[in-house]
C-alpha positions in Angstrom: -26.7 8.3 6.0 -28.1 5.1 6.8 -31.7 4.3 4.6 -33.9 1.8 6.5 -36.4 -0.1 4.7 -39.6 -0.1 6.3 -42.4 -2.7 5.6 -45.7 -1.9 6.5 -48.5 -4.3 7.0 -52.2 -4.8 8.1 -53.6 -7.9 10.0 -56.6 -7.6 7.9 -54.2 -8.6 4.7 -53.4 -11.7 6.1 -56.6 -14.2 5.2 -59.2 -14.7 7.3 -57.9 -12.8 10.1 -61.0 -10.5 10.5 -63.6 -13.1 9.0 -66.5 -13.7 10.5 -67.3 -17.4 10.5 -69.4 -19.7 13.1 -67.0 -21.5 14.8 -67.3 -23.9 18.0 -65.4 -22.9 20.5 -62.3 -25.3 20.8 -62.3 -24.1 17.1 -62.3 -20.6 17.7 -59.7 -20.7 20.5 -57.6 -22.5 17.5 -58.2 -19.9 14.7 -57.1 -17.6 17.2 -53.7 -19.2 18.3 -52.7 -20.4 14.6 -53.6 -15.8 13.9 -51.3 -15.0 17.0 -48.3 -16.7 15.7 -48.5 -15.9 12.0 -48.5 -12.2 13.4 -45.7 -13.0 16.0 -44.1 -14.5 12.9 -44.3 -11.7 10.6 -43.6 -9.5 13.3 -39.7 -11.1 13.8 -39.6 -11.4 10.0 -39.7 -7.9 10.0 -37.3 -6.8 12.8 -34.7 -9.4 11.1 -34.9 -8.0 8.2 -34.2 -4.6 9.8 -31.5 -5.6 12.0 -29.9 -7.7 9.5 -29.9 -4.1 7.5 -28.6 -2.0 9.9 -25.9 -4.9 10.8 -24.9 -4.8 7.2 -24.2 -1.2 6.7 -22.2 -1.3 9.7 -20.4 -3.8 8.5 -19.2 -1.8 5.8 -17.7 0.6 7.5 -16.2 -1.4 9.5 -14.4 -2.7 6.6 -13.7 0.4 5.2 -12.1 1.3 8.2 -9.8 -1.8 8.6 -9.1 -1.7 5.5 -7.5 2.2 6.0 -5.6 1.7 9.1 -4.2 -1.7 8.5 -0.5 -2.4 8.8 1.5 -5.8 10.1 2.1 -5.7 13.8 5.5 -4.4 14.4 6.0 -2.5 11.9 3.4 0.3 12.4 4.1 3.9 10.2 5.1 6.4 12.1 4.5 9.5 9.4 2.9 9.8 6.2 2.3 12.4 3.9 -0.4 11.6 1.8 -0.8 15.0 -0.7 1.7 14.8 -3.5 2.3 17.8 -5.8 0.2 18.5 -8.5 3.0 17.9 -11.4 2.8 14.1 -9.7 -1.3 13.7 -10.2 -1.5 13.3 -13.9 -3.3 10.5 -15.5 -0.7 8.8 -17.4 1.5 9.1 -14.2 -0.8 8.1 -11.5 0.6 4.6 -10.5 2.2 4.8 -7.5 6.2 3.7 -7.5 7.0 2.4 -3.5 10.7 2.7 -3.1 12.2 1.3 0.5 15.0 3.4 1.9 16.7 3.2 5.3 17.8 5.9 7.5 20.6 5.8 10.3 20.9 9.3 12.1 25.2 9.0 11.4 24.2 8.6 7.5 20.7 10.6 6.9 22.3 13.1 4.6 22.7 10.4 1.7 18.7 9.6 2.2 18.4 13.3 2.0 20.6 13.1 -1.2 19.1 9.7 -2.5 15.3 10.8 -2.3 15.4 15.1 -3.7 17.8 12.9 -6.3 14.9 10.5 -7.4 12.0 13.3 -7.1 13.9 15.4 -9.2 14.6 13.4 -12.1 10.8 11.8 -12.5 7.5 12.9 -12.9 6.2 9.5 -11.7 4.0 9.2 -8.6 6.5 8.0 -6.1 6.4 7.3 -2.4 9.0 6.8 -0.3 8.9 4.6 2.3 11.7 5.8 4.9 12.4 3.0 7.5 14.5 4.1 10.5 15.1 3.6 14.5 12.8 5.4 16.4 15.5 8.2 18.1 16.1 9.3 14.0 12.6 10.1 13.3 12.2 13.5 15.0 15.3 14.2 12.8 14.9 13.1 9.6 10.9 14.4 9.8 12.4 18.1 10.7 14.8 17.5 7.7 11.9 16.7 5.0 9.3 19.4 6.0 12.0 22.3 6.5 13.6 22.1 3.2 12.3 21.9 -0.3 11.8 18.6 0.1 8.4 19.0 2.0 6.6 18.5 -1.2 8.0 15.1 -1.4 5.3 12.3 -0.8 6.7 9.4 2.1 5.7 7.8 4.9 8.4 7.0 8.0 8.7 3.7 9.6 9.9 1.9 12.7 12.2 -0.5 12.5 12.0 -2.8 15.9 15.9 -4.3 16.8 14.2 -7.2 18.6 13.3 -8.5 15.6 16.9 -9.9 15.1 16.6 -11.5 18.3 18.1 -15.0 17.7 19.2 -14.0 14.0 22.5 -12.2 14.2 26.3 -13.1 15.9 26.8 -10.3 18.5 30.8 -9.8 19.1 31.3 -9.1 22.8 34.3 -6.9 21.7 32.2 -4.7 19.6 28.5 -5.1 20.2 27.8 -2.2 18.1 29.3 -3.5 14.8 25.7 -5.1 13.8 23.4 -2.4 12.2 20.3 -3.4 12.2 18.6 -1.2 9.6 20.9 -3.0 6.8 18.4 -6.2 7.4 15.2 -4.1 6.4 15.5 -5.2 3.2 14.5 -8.9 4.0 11.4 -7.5 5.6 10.3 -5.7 2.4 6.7 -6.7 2.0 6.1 -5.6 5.3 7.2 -1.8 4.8 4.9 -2.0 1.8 2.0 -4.5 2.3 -0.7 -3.7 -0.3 2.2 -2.8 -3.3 3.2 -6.1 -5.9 6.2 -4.3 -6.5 9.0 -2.2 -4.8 12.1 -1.1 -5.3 14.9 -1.4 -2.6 17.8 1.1 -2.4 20.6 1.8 0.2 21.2 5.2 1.4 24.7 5.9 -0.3 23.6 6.3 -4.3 21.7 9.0 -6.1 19.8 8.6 -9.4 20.4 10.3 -11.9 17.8 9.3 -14.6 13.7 8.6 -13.9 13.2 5.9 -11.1 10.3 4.4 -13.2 12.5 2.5 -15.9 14.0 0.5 -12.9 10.6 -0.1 -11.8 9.8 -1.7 -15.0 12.5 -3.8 -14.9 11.4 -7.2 -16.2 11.5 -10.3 -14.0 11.2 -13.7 -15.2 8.3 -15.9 -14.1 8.5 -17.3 -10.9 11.4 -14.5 -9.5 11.1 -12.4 -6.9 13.6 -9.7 -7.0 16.3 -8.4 -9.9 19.7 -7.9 -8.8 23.1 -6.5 -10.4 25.3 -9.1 -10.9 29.2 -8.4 -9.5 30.2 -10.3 -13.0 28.6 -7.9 -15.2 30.8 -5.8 -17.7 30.5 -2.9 -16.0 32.5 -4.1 -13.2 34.4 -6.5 -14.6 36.3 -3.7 -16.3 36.3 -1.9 -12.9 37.7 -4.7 -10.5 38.6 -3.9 -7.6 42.1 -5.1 -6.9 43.6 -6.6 -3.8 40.4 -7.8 -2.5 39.9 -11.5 -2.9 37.1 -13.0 -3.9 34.7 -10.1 -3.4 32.5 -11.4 -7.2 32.2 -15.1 -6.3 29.9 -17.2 -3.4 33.0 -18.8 -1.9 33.9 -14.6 -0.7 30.4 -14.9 1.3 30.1 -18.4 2.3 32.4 -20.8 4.3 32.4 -23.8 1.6 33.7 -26.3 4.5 30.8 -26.6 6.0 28.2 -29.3 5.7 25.2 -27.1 5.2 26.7 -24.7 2.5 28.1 -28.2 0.6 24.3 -29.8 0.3 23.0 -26.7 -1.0 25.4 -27.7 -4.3 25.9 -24.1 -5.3 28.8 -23.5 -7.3 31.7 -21.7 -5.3 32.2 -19.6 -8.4 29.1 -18.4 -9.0 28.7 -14.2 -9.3 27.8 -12.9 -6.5 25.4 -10.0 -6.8 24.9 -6.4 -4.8 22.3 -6.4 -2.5 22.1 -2.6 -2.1 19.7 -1.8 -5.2 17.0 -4.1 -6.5 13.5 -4.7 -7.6 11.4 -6.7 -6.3 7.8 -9.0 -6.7 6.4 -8.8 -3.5 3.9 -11.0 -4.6 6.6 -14.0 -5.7 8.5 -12.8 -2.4 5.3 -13.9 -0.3 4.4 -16.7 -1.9 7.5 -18.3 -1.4 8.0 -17.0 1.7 11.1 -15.3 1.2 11.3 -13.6 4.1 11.1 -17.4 6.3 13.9 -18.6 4.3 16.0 -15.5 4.8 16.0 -15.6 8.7 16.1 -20.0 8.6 19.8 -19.0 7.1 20.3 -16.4 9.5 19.1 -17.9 12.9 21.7 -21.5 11.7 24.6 -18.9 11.1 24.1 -17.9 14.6 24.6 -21.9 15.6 27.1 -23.3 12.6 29.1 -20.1 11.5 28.3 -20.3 7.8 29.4 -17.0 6.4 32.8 -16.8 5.2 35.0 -15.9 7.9 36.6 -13.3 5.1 33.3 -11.7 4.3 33.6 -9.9 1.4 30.8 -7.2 2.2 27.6 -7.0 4.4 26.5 -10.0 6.5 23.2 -9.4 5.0 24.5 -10.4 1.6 25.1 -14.5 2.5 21.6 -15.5 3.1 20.3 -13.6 0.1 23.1 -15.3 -2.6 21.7 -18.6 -1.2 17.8 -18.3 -1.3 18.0 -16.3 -4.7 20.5 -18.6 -6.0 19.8 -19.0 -9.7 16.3 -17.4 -9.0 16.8 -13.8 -9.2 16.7 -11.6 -12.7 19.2 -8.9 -13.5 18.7 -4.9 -13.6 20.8 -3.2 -16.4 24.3 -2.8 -14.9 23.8 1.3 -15.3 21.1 1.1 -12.7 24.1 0.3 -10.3 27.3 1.4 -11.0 28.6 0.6 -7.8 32.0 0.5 -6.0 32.3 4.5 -5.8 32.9 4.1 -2.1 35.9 0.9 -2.7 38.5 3.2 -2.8 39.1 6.8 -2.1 40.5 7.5 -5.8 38.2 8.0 -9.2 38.2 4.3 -10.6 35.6 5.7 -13.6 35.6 8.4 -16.1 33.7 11.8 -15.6 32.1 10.8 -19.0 31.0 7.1 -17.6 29.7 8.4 -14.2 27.4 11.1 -16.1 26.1 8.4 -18.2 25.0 6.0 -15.0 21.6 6.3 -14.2 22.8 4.9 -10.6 25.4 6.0 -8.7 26.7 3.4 -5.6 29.2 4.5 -3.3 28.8 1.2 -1.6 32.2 0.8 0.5 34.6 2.4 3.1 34.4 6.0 1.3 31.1 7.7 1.4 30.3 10.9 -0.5 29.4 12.9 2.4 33.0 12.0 4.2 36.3 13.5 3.3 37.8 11.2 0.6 35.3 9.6 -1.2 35.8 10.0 -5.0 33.2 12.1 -7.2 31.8 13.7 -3.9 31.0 16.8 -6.0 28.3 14.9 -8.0 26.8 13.4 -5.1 26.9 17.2 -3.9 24.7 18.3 -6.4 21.5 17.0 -4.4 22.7 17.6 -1.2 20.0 19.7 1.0 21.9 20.9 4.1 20.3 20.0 7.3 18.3 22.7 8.5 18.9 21.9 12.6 23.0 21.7 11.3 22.8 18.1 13.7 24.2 16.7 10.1 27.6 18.2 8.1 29.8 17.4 5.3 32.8 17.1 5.7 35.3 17.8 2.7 38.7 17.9 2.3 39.5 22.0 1.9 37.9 22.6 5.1 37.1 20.4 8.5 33.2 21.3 8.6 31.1 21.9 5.4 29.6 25.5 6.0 25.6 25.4 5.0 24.7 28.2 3.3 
């Protein structure tokens, strides 16, 4: 309720107003004038004072609501849920954890799978910040608040196509090959604008340990996101044969061209996996990331500079060159990666118990027929309740929900 302060007053305070004195009368007419506007004068003191009181408390809820409804333009949430369970509100655990997943309709089991995988293993206060096209949301919202997962704390958000306008090579031939929810990751601040941290994760892993030690992952000064290095021992003892030069820069970026050869990156520098990392939002916008991501994507369009073998996503090139040397590294066990490389099991059942990460980054997902250690991704798996989504699996065409 708004509190007004009132002043009161009485002309007989002000001096000499109601004195009686013998005055001629161009000096009476001038006593009079000089009382008129001293009372004129405290009169709009007064109604300032009050007006600039009532304009301040408005003010402040103005502010207040701004400060609730704001988000960048474009990228406005579609659905949150702002009530998280009770085992999620104690003190020590209060800080919320953002962690940015996308959603494509064709793949929305593994976010199913990713996020009950995450909530389950964690008592930390996390939010998930779900960013899809706008014909998945009915979907994916029916999917979270039919199942047990509807005590999981998210919001849903649009992604907008148009903003690649200008910043990807459409083939004729196949103008569907470009997905443009893989690219949500160089928009990151905007998904979570008031967090200085966030952690980004594809939808084909599961976690398997509590999402808040990756969170804590340390960066060194000055970086804005930690990345798994393709050279670390994990998958150095893993590689992938038959596929080139899928660890190095020169598998990513065409080295014969002009623009790639003044940047004076090494050609045999690791490469790293875009698909899980951590990231200061804070670094990211000071240095304008984000920019600097789409200035390499818009002169691909015009000079080709990707590798014309690409050895993974096309959204992997302009990150190894704005993070070159300027990234940090996650513990290799937050992404053991490469499940999906090849439809065989690569690692033991002993290793892939002891990842805290699971990637089936690759041709072979875990919800298809042949990916390897399917039955592990299985285990967090919430069948769709509108059956729009299926498994599919080897002894049988269609997996049968239950």
């Amino acid at each position: 309720m708004s509190t007004y302060c009132v002043l009161s007053f009485s002309l007989s305070s002000i001096p000499g107003f109601f004195k009686s004195s013998t005055f001629n009368p161009k000096q009476k007419e001038e006593m009079t004038f000089r009382k008129v506007n001293i009372f004129i004068l405290v009169l709009a003191v007064v109604i300032f004072l009050l007006v600039l009181h009532h304009n301040i408390l408005g003010l402040s809820d103005l502010l207040k609501r701004e400060l609730s409804d704001s988000s960048p333009l474009g990228f406005q949430p579609i659905d949150f849920i702002p009530e998280a369970p009770q085992r999620l509100m104690d003190d020590q655990n209060d800080k919320e954890i953002p962690v940015v997943i996308i959603a494509s309709d064709d793949r929305l089991g593994g976010v199913i799978a990713a996020v009950n995988s995450i909530h389950q293993n964690t008592k930390s206060n996390v939010v998930f910040h779900i960013v899809t096209l706008n014909d998945t949301v009915d979907h994916l919202r029916s999917w979270l608040s039919k199942t047990s997962m509807k005590n999981v704390k998210y919001q849903i958000l649009d992604f907008d196509p148009h903003l690649l306008d200008g910043k990807v090579r459409i083939d004729s031939e196949m103008p569907d090959s470009i997905k443009p929810l893989t690219f949500a990751k160089f928009y990151l601040p905007n998904w979570v604008p008031n967090a200085e941290r966030a952690i980004y994760l594809d939808d084909d892993v599961i976690v398997q340990d509590d999402i808040l030690e990756l969170y804590n992952t340390k960066l060194q000064p000055g970086h804005a996101a930690a990345f798994s290095d393709d050279c670390d021992s994990t998958t150095n003892k893993f590689a992938v044969r038959g596929v080139g030069n899928q660890y190095n820069y020169i598998g990513f970026l065409d080295y014969k061209k002009e623009a790639i050869r003044k940047l004076s990156m090494k050609a045999s520098t690791c490469s790293f996996n875009p698909g899980v990392f951590v990231a200061n939002l804070t670094e990211w916008k000071l240095q304008n990331i984000t920019k600097e991501l789409e200035k390499w994507m818009e002169l691909n369009v015009v000079e080709e500079i990707y590798s014309r073998t690409l050895a993974g996503s096309i959204t992997t090139p302009p990150l190894l060159i704005v993070f070159y040397k300027r990234h940090s590294n996650i513990d290799p066990m937050w992404n053991v990666r490469h499940l999906g490389s090849s439809a065989g099991k690569r690692y033991s059942p002993q290793f892939v118990k002891a990842a805290k990460l699971l990637h089936w980054n690759g041709h072979f997902k875990p919800w298809g027929r042949t990916a390897s250690y399917a039955e592990v991704w299985e285990k967090w798996y919430i069948p769709d309740p509108t059956n729009k989504f299926n498994l599919i699996r080897r002894h049988t065409d269609i997996y049968e929900t239950k």
